[in-house]
C-alpha positions as CSV (number, residue, x, y, z in Angstrom):
1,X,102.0,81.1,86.3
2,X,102.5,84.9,87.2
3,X,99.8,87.6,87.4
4,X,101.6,91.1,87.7
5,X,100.2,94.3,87.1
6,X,96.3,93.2,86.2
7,X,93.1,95.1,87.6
8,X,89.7,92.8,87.3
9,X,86.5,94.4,88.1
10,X,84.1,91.1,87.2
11,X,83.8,87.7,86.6
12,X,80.9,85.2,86.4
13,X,83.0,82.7,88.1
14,X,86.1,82.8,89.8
15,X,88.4,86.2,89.0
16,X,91.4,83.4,88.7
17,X,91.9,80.1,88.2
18,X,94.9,78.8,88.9
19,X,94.9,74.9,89.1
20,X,97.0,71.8,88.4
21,X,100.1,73.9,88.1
22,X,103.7,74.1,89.6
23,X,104.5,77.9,91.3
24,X,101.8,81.2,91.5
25,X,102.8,84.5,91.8
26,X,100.3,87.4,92.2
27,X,102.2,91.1,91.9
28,X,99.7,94.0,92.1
29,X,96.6,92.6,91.4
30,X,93.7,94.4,92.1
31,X,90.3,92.7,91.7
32,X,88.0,95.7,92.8
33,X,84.6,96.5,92.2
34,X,83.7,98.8,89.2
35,X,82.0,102.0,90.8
36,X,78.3,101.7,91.2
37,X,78.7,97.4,91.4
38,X,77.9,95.5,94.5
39,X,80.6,92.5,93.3
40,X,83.2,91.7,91.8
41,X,83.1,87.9,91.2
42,X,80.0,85.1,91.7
43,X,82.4,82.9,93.4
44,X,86.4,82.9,94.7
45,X,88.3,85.7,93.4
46,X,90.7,83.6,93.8
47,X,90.6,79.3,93.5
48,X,94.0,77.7,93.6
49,X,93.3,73.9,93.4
50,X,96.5,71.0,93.2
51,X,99.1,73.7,93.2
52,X,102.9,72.9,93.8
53,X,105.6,74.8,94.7
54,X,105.8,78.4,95.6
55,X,102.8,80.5,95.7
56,X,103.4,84.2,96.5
57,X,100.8,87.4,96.7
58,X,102.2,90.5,97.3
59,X,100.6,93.9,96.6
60,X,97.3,92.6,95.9
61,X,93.5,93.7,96.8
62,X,90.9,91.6,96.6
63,X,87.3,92.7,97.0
64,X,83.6,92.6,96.9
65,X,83.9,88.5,96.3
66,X,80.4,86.1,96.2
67,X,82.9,83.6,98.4
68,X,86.4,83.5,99.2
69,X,88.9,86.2,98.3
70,X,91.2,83.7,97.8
71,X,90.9,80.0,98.5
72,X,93.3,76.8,98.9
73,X,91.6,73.9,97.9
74,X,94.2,70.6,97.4
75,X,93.1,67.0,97.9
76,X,95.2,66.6,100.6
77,X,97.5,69.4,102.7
78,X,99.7,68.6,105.5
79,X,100.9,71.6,107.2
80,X,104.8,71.6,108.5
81,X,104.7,75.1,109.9
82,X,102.5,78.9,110.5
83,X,103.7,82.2,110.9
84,X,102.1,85.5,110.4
85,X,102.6,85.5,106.8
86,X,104.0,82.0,105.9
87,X,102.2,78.9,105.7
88,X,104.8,75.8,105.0
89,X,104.2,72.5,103.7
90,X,106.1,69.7,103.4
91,X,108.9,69.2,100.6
92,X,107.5,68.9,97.8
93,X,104.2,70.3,97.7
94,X,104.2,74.3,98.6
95,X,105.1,77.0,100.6
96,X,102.4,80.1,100.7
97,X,104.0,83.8,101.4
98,X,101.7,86.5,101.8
99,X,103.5,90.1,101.9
């Protein structure tokens, strides 16, 4: 699933959904409030849930969320390794850049 090039300035809900799917890349993505708006979304601007493979977000804003601005909700996540901008799991589930 790949969001490039996509501005969002509300939502009910989450901004973006992306769940049970394999690999998530966010390219420019700017969920920002519209002027004279205190929100953008009611809940995550982002809520991955039971992703696998490779998620990457790179030049992307996210603001003005009624919860997280983006969120990592699996059932269960064992985590191999951290670095400043990599989180990695084990084989076979994902690895998370953010650049």
């Amino acid at each position: 699933m790949v969001f490039e090039n996509v501005t969002i300035h509300s939502s009910p809900g989450f901004g973006i959904f992306p769940g049970f799917t394999n690999n998530f890349t966010m390219i420019n993505v700017n969920v920002v409030k519209y002027p004279g708006r205190y929100a953008t979304t009611n809940l995550d601007i982002v809520h991955m849930h039971e992703l696998r493979g490779h998620v990457e977000v790179r030049d992307t804003l996210l603001e003005g969320s009624g919860d997280d601005g983006l969120a990592i909700s699996n059932t269960v996540t064992y985590v191999n390794a951290v670095s400043a901008s990599t989180v990695t799991l084990p084989p076979g589930t994902s690895k998370f850049d953010f650049v």
